[in-house]
C-alpha positions as CSV (number, residue, x, y, z in Angstrom):
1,X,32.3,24.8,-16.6
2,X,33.8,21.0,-16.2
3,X,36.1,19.9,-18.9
4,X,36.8,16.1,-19.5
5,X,40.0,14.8,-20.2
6,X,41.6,11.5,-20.9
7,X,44.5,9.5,-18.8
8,X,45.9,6.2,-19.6
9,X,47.3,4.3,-16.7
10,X,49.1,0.9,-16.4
11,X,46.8,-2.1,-15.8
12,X,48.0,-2.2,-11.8
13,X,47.3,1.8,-11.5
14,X,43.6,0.8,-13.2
15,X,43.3,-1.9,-11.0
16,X,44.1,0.0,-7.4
17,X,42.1,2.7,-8.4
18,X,39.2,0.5,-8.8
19,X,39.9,-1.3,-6.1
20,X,40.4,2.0,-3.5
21,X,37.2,3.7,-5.2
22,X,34.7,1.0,-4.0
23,X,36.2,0.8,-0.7
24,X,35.5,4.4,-0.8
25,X,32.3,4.3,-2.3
26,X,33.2,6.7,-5.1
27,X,33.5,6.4,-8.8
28,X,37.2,5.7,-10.0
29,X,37.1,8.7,-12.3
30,X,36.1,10.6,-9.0
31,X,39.3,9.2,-6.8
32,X,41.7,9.9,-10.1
33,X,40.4,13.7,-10.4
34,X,40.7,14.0,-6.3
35,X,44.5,12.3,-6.3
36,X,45.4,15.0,-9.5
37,X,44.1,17.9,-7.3
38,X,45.8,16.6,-4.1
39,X,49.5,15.8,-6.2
40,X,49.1,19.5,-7.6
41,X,48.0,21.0,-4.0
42,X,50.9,18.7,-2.7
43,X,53.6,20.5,-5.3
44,X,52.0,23.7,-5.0
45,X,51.0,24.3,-8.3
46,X,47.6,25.7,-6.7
47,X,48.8,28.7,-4.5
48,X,51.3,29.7,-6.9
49,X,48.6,30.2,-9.5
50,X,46.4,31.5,-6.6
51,X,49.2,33.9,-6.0
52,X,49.3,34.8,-9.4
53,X,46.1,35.7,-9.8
54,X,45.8,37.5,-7.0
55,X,48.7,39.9,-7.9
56,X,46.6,40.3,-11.9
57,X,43.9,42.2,-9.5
């Protein structure tokens, strides 16, 4: 089940984002959700809740 949630980012931020997402061919909201989930992966939030859930079993 996808959830939607609303960011507000500086007018530069908005601005590379748009620019990045049609060099890459993807929607902006697309690159945004994908840089969130890398910067989480990247502190790892991920595996520690990974890890948690694994030990719940």
């Amino acid at each position: 089940m996808s959830i939607q949630i609303r960011i507000t980012v500086s007018k530069e931020i908005n601005n590379l984002l748009e620019r990045v997402s049609k060099k890459l061919g993807k929607k902006k909201s697309m690159l945004a959700r994908e840089l969130m989930e890398q910067k989480m992966y990247d502190l790892e939030l991920i595996q520690k809740e990974l890890k948690e859930m694994e030990k719940e079993k």
